[in-house]
C-alpha positions in Angstrom: 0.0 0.0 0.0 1.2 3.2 -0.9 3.1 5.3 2.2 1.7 9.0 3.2 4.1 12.1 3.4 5.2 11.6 7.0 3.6 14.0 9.8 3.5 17.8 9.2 3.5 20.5 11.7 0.2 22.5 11.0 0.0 26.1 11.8 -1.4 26.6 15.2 -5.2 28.2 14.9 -4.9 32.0 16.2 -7.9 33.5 17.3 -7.5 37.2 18.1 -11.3 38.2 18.1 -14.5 36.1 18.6 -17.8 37.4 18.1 -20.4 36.0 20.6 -24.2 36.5 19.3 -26.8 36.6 21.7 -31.1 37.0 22.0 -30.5 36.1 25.8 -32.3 32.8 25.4 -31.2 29.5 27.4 -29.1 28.1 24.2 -27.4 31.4 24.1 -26.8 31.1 28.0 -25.0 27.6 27.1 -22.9 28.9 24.7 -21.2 31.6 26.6 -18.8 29.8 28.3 -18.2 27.8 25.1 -17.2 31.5 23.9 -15.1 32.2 27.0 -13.3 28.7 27.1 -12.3 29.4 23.6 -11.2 33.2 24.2 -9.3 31.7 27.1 -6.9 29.2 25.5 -6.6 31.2 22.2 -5.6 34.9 24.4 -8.6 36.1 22.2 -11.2 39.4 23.0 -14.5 38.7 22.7 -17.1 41.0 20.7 -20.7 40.4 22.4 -23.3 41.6 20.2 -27.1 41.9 20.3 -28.7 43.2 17.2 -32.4 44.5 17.7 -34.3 43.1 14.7 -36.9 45.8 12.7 -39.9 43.4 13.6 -39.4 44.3 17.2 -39.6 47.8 16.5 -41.6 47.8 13.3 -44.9 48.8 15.3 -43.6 51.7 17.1 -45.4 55.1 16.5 -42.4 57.6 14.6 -42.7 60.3 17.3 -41.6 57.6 19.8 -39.2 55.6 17.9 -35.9 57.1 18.9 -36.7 56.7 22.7 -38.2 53.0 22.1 -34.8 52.2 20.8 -32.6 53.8 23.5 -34.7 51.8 26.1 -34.0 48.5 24.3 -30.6 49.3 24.0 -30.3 49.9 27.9 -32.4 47.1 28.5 -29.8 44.9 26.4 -26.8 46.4 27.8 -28.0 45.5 31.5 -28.8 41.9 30.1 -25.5 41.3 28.8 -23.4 43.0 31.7 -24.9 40.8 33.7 -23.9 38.1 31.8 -20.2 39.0 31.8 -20.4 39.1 35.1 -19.8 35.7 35.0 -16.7 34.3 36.4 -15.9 32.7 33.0 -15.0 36.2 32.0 -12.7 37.4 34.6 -9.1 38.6 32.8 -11.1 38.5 29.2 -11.2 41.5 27.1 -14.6 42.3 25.5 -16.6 44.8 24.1 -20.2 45.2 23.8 -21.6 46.5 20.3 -25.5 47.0 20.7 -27.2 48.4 17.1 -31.1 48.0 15.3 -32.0 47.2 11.5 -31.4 44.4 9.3 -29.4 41.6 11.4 -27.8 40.2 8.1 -25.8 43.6 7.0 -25.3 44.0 10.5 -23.4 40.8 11.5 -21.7 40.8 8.3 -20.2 44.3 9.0 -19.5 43.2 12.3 -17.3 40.4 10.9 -15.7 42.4 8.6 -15.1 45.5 10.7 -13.5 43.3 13.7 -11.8 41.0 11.9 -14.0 38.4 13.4 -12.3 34.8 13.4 -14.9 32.7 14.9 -19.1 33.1 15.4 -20.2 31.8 18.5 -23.8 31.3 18.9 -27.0 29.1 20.3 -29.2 27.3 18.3 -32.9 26.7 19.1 -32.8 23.6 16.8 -35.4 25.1 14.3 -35.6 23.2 10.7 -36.7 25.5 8.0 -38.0 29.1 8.2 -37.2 28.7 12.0 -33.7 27.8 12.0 -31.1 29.4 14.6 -32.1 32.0 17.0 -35.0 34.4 15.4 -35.3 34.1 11.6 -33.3 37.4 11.0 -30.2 36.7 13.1 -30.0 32.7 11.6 -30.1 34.1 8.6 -27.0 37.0 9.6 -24.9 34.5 10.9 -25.5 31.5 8.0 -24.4 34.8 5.7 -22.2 36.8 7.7 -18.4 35.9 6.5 -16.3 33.1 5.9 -14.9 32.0 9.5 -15.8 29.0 11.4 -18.8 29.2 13.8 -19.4 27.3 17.1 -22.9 26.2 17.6 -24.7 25.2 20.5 -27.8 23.5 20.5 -30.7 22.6 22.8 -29.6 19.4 23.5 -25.8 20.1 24.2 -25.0 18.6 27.5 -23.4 22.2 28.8 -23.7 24.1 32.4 -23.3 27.9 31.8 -21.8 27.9 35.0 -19.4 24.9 33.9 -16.3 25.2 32.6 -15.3 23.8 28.7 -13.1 21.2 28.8 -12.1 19.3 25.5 -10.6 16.0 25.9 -12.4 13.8 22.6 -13.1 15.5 19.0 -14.9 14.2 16.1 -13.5 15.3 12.9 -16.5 14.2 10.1 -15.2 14.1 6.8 -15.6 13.3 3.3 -12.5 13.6 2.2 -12.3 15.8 -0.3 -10.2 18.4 -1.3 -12.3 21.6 0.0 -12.6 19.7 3.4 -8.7 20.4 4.1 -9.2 23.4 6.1 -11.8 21.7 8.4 -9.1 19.2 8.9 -6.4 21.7 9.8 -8.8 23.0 12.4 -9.4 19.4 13.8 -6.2 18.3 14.2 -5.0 21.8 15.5 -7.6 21.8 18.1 -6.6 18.4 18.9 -3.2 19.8 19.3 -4.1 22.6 21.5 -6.0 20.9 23.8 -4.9 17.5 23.8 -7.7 15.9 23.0 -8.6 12.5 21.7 -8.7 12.6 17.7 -12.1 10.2 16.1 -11.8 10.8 12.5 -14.9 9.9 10.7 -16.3 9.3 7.5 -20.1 8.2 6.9 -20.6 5.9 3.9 -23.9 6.7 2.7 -24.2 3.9 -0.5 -22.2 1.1 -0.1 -22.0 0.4 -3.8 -20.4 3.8 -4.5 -17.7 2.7 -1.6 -17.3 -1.1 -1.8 -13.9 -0.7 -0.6 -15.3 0.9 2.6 -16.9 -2.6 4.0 -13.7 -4.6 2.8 -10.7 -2.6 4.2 -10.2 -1.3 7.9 -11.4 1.8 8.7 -7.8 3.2 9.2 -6.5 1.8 5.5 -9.2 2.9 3.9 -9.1 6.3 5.3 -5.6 6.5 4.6 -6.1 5.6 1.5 -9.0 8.4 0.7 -6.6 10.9 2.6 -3.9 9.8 0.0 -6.0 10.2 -3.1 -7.4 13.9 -2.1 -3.8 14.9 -1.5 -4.9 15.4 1.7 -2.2 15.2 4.8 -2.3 12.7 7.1 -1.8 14.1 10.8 0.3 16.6 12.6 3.5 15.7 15.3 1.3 15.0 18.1 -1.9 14.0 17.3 -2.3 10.1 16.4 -6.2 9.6 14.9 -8.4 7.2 15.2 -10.1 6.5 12.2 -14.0 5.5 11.9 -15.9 4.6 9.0 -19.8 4.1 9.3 -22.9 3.5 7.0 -25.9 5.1 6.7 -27.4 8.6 7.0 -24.9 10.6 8.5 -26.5 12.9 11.1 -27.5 9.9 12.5 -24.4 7.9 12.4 -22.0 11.2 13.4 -24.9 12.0 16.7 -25.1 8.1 17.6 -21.0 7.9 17.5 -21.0 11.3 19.6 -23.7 10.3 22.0 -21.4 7.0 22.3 -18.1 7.8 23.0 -18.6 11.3 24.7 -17.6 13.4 22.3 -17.0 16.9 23.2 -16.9 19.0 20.0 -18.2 18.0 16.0 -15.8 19.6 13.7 -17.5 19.4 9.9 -16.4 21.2 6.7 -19.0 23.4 4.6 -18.4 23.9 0.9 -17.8 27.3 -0.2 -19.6 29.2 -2.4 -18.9 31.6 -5.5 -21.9 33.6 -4.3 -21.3 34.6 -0.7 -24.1 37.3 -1.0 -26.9 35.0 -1.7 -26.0 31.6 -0.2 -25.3 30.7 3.5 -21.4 31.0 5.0 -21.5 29.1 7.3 -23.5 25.8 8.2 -25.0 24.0 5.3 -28.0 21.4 6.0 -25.9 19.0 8.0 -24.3 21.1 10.2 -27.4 22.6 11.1 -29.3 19.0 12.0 -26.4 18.2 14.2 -26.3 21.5 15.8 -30.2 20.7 16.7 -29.1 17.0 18.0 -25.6 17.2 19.1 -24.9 16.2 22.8 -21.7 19.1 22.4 -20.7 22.2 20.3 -20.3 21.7 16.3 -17.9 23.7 14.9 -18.8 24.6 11.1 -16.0 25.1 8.8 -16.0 26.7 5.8 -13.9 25.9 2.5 -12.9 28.4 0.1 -15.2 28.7 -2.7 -14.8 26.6 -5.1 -13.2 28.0 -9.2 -15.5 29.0 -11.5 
């Protein structure tokens, strides 16, 4: 069997500034500390953010519109002091950026503005028109920029008065060549923490993958790893390899569920129209989101050439 280029250091991840979006709901509560666990290892400052959509101001007479919105503002500001009062905040920089209008343009100037390197947010586990958060911030953060986002969902066995710890990582891949920079992530997380590697890969038709049911999950993942010109593993971090059958949300939850994972790392494809399609989570990352015992991390990949 063909031999792999041996191990390669991979860059570690920096992550200067980390935008945490909240509507002060319970799944936003559970990622916070997710947000400050990350800030702390990484040295990063931490951007909270509340954006008062136009629906919840869209009824207010004209003469009174101006002090409507200064009182929500306050209000929000009190909600989210309190919330860094937490002690998972103590020696974290942050800022608090409070605005009104259309989330989307919002976020994504947010992003942009503040060099943003990772979206943290909660997910309500919505399908559909219901999605993450309210409609008009899902749809900010699935559009805002190309960085990774952390999502937590309803289901996520957190505390928010717990502190993060990650010690077992599934990496879910298909192995192709716009899933390399999800991969970097995965191992370099890995890396940083310490953690426990599972590198998976969910055979949907078995036809299309014979050599999936005749090979070892770790030659046969070495082999797909070879063929994408993909690298195998950094100085460090020793995978282990899974390979599974069936529906993948299902297969990726029941392997998470089963060997207490901690944190889903999945790659997104990119897209050549960032202004009309989602940047971040695609379908799959949003269904684990909703189901995942722990945090997903969505990566995306560079658009693909046109």
């Amino acid at each position: 069997m063909p031999q792999l280029p041996g191990p390669t250091e991979y860059h570690p991840i920096r992550l200067k500034k980390i935008l945490f979006a909240t509507d002060f709901s319970h799944t936003s509560a559970m990622a916070l500390p997710c947000a400050a666990a990350f800030a702390r290892r990484f040295g990063s400052s931490i951007c909270v953010t509340h954006i008062i959509p136009p629906e919840a101001f869209a009824h207010i007479p004209p003469d009174q519109l101006e002090a409507t919105l200064r009182k929500m503002k306050e209000d929000a500001k009190q909600q989210i002091t309190a919330l860094l009062a937490s002690s998972h905040f103590s020696d974290i920089p942050f800022q608090i950026i409070l605005d009104h209008g259309e989330v989307m343009p919002m976020i994504s100037g947010l992003v942009e503005k503040h060099n943003i390197d990772l979206i943290v947010a909660g997910s309500h586990g919505r399908h559909g028109v219901q999605k993450l958060l309210s409609p008009s911030v899902e749809e900010a953060i699935a559009r805002a920029a190309a960085c990774p986002a952390l999502l937590i969902g309803p289901e996520a066995a957190i505390e928010p008065e717990a502190e993060v710890h990650l010690s077992r990582i599934l990496y879910a891949t298909n192995f192709s060549r716009q899933s390399r920079r999800a991969m970097d992530y995965a191992y370099a997380l890995a890396k940083a923490y310490e953690a426990e590697l599972l590198v998976m890969h969910v055979a949907e038709n078995i036809l299309k993958e014979p050599l999936a049911n005749r090979m070892t999950a770790g030659e046969f993942s070495r082999m797909r790893l070879l063929e994408s010109d993909l690298l195998e593993n950094a100085r460090g971090v020793e995978p282990e390899f899974l390979v599974a059958f069936g529906m993948p949300e299902e297969r990726i939850l029941q392997t998470a569920k089963q060997r207490g994972i901690q944190l889903i790392v999945v790659g997104v494809p990119g897209s050549t129209h960032p202004g009309l399609s989602s940047h971040l989570p695609g379908p799959l990352a949003w269904d684990l989101a909703a189901h995942s015992p722990c945090p997903v991390l969505a990566i995306r990949s560079a658009a693909p050439q046109k």
